[in-house]
GUNU-196143 format. One line per field, with one value per residue (C-alpha): residue number from 1; residue in one letter; x, y, z. Coordinates in nm, 2 decimals, m for minus. Example, Ala and Ser with C-alpha at 12.3 -4.5 7.8 and 13.67 -1.06 7.14 Angstrom:
BEGIN
resi = [1/2]
resn = [A/S]
c1 = [1.23/1.37]
c2 = [m0.45/m0.11]
c3 = [0.78/0.71]
//
This chain:
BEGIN
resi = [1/2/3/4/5/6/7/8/9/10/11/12/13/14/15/16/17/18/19/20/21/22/23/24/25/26/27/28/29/30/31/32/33/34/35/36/37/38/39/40/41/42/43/44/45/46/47/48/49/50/51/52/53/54/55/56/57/58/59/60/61/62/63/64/65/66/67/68/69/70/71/72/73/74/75/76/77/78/79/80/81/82/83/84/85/86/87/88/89/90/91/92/93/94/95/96/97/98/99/100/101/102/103/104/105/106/107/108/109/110/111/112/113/114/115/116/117/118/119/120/121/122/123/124/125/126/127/128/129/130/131/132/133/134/135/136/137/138/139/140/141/142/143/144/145/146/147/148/149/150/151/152/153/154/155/156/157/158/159/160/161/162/163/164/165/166/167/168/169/170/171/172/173/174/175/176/177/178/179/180/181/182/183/184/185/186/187/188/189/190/191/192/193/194/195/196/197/198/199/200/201/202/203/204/205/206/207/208/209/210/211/212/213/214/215/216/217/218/219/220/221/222/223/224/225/226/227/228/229/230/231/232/233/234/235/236/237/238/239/240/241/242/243/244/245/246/247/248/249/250/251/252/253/254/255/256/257/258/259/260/261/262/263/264/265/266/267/268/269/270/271/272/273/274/275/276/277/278/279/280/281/282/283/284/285/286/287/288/289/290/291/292/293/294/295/296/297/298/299/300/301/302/303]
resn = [X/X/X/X/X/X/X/X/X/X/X/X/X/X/X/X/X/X/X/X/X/X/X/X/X/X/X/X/X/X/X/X/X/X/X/X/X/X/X/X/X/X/X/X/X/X/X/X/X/X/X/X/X/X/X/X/X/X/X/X/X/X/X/X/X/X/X/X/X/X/X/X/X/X/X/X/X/X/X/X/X/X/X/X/X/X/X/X/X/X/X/X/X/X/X/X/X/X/X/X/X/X/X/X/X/X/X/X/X/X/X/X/X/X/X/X/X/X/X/X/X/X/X/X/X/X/X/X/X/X/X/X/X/X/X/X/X/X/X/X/X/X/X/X/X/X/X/X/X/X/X/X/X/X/X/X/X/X/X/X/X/X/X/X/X/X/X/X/X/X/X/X/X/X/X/X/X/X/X/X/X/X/X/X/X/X/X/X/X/X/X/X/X/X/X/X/X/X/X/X/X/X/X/X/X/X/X/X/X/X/X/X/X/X/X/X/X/X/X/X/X/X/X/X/X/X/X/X/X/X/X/X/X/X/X/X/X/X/X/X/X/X/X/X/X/X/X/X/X/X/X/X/X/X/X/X/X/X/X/X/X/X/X/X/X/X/X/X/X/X/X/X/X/X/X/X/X/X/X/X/X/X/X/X/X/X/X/X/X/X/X/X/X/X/X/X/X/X/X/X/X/X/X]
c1 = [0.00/0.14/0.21/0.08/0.26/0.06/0.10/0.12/0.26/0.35/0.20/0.36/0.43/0.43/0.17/m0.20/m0.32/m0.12/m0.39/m0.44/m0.55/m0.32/m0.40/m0.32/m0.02/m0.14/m0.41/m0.73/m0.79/m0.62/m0.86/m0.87/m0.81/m0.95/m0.93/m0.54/m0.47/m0.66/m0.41/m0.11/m0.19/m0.29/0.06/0.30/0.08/0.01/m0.32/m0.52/m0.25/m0.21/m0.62/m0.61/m0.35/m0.59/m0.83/m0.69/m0.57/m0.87/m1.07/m0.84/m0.83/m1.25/m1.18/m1.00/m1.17/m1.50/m1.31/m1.22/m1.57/m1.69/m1.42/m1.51/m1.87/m1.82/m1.57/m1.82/m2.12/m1.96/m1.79/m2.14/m2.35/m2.08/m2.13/m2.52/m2.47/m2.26/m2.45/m2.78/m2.98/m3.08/m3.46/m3.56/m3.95/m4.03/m4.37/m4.45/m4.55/m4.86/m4.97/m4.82/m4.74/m4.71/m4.56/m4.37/m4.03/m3.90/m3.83/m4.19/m4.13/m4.38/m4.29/m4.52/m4.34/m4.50/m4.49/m4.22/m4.00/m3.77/m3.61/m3.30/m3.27/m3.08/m3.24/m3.09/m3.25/m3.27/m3.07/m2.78/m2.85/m3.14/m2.98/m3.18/m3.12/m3.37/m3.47/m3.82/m4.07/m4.13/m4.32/m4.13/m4.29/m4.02/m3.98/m3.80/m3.46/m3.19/m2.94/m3.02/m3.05/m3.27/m3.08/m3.18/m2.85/m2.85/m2.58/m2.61/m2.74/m2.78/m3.05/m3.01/m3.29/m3.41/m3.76/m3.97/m4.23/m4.06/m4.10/m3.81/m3.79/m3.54/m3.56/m3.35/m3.48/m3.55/m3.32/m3.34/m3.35/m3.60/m3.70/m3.99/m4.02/m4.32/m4.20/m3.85/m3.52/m3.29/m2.96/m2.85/m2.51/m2.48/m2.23/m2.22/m2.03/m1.81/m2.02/m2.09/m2.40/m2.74/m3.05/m3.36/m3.66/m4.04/m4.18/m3.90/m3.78/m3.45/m3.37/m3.07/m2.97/m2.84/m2.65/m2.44/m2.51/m2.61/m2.83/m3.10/m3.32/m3.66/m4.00/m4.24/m4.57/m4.49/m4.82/m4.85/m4.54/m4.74/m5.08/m4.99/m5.05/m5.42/m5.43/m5.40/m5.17/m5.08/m4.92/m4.78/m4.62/m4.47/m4.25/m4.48/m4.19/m4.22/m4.58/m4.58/m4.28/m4.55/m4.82/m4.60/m4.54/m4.89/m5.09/m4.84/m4.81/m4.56/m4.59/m4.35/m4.35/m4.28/m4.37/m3.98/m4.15/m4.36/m4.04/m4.06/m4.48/m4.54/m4.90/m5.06/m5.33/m5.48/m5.65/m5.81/m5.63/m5.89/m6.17/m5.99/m5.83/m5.52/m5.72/m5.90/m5.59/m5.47/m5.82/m5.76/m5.43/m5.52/m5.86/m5.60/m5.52/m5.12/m5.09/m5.29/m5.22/m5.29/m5.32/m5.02/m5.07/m4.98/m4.81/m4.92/m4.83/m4.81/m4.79]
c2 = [0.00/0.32/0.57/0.87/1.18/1.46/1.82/2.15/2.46/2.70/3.07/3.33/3.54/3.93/3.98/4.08/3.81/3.55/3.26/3.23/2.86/2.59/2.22/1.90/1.70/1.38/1.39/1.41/1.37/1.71/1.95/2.28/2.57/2.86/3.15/3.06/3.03/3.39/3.57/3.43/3.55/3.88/3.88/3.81/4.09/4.35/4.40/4.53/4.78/4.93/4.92/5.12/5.38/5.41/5.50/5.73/5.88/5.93/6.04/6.28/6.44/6.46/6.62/6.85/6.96/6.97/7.23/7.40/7.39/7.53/7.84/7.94/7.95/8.12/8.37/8.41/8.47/8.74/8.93/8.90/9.02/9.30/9.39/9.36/9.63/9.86/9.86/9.96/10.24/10.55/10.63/10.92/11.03/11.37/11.54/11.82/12.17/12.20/11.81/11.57/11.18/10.86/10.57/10.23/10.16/9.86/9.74/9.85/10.22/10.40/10.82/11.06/11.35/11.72/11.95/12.00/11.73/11.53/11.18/10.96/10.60/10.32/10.01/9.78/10.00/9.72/9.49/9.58/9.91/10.17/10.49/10.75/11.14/11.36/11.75/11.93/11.77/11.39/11.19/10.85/10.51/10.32/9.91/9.80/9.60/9.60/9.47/9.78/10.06/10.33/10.65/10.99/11.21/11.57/11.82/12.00/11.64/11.30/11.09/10.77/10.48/10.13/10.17/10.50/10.74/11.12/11.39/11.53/11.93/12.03/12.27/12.42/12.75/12.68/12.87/12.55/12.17/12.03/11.67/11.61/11.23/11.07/10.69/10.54/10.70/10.83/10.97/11.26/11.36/11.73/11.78/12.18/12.18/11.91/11.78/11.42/11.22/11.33/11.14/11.23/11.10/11.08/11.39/11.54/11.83/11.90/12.22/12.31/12.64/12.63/12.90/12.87/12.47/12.52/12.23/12.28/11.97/12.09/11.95/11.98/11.81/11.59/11.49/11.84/11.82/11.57/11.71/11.80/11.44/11.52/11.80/12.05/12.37/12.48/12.79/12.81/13.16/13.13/13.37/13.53/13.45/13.11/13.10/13.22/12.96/12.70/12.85/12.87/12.50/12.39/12.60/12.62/13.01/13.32/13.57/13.83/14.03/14.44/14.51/14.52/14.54/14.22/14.01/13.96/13.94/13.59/13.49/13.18/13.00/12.63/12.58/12.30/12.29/12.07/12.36/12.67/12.83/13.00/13.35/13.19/13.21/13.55/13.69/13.56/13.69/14.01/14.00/14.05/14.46/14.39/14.34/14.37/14.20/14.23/14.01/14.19/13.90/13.56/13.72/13.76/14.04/14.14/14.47]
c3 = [0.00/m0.09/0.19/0.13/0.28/0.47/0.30/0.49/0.32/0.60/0.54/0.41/0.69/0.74/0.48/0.61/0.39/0.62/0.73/1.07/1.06/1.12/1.04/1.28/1.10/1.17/1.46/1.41/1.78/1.91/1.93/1.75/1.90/1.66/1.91/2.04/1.69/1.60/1.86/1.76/1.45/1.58/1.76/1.47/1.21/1.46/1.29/1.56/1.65/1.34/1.26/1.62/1.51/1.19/1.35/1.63/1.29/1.17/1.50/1.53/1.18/1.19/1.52/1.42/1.13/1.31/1.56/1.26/1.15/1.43/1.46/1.12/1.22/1.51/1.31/1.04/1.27/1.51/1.14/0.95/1.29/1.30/0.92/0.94/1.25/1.06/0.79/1.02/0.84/1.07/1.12/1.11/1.29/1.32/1.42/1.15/1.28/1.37/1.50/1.74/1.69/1.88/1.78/1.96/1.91/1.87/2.21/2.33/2.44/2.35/2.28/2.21/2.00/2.03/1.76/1.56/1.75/1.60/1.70/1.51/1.62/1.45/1.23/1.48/1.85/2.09/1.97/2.11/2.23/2.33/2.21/2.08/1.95/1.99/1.98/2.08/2.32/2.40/2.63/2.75/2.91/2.88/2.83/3.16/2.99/3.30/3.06/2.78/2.95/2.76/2.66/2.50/2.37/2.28/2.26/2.62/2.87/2.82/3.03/3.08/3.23/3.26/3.31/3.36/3.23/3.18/3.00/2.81/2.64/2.49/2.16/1.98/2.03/2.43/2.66/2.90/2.90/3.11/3.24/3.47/3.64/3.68/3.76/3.81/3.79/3.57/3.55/3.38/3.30/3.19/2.87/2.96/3.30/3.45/3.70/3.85/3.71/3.90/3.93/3.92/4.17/4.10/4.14/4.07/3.78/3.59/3.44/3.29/3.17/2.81/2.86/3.20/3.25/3.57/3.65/3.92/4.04/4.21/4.33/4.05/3.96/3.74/3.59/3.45/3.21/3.05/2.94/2.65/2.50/2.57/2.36/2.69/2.62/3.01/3.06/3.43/3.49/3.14/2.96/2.67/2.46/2.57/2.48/2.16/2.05/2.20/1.99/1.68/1.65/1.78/1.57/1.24/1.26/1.32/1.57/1.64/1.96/1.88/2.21/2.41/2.77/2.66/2.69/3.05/3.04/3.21/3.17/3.33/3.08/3.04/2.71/2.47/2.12/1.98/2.09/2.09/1.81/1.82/1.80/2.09/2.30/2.19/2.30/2.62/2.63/2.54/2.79/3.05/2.92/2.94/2.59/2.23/1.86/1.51/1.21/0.93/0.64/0.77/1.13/1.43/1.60/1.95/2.03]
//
């Protein structure tokens, strides 16, 4: 009988292909061992090591690209949001001679603006500010925002609050600024002397001389400042010059005082624009025998 020889080839080793099976010479009785035989395999290739490495490799690379990612993001969020901001358009609402106007702003403020008022805001107002310009007359109930305070600039003060209902004066042909507090507080920093920041209190009224920057801070009715957004024209003790500036922007007209002694006239008046006409008022005026006018083409005259 012919003996027949067993084969085995031993496996070509250092290659990945290597097989990790090995096969009994001769007996069949010796049981196989497939897991022993898988780790010496794993041992002489150093397959799982370098599949590890691959794949620290690769963790790492998407790591870092996702950080990248997310910097560029970031980067590109906080340049566009600074671009959109610059590029903010400035609005413009002014109340025409003659009427008044209320309107909301953006962060729920609402203003009412008296004649011939005008206020300058930017497109982006509460976003990340509350800063406003303004000139003339306006009535404040401002949206409490601790974290945006609420600020009005002009050339001569600057008032600054979180929360409050005010009422701020300040045209350009007024010899004073004035602010009268009805709720809250504010602060108000004067640009025409060097002085620390004052605040106001409820019931409480600012007035600051335009031309020395003296600031005074009295006890006023505060209520009273504001009766003008009910169509109420109060004259308390006023300056006649005073009053006929008033009556100029109210009731769209010109008046000229020829009169010198007039100038220091103070009258004391409380009158219904929507009912009484601005001949109304002068005959009222003039019921009091300290001065007269006269109609000379479109001007008023007081005399």
């Amino acid at each position: 009988m012919e003996n027949k020889e067993n084969t085995y080839k031993e496996p070509v080793k250092g290659t990945d292909e290597e097989l990790w099976f090995v096969a009994s010479a001769a007996d069949d009785t010796h049981r196989f061992d497939a897991e022993a035989a898988y780790e010496r395999f794993r041992q002489r290739t150093g397959i799982e090591e370098r599949v590890h490495r691959s794949s620290m490799r690769w963790f790492f690379y998407a790591a870092a690209v996702v950080a990248l990612l997310v910097i560029v993001s970031v980067a590109s969020y906080y340049q566009g949001g600074k671009q959109v901001e610059s590029s903010f358009a400035d609005i413009v609402v002014e109340a025409p001679i003659g009427s008044k106007t209320k309107m909301t702003l953006p962060d729920g403020t609402e203003v009412w603006l008296n004649a011939g008022s005008r206020m300058v805001y930017s497109q982006g107002f509460g976003m990340t500010d509350r800063r406003l310009e303004f000139e003339g007359e306006g009535f404040f109930e401002v949206q409490r925002n601790a974290d945006l305070p609420f600020a009005i600039h002009t050339r001569e003060l600057d008032v600054t609050v979180l929360g409050t209902k005010f009422n701020f004066r300040n045209y350009a042909d007024d010899e004073t600024v004035t602010v009268d507090l009805l709720e809250g507080k504010v602060a108000l920093d004067n640009h025409l002397q060097d002085m620390e920041t004052r605040y106001l209190a409820p019931s409480e009224k600012m007035v600051l001389d335009k031309a020395t920057g003296d600031m005074e801070i009295v006890t006023a009715e505060a209520e009273r400042a504001k009766v003008w957004t009910d169509d109420v024209l109060l004259f308390d003790e006023e300056l006649l010059p005073e009053i006929a500036r008033s009556l100029e922007r109210v009731y769209d007209v010109q008046i000229v005082i020829s009169n010198p002694t007039l100038e220091t006239a103070r009258f004391y008046g409380r009158f219904d624009r929507q009912k009484q006409s601005i001949y109304d008022i002068l005959n009222i005026l003039s019921s009091t025998g300290r001065m007269q006018y006269e109609i000379k083409g479109d001007v008023v005259v007081l005399k």
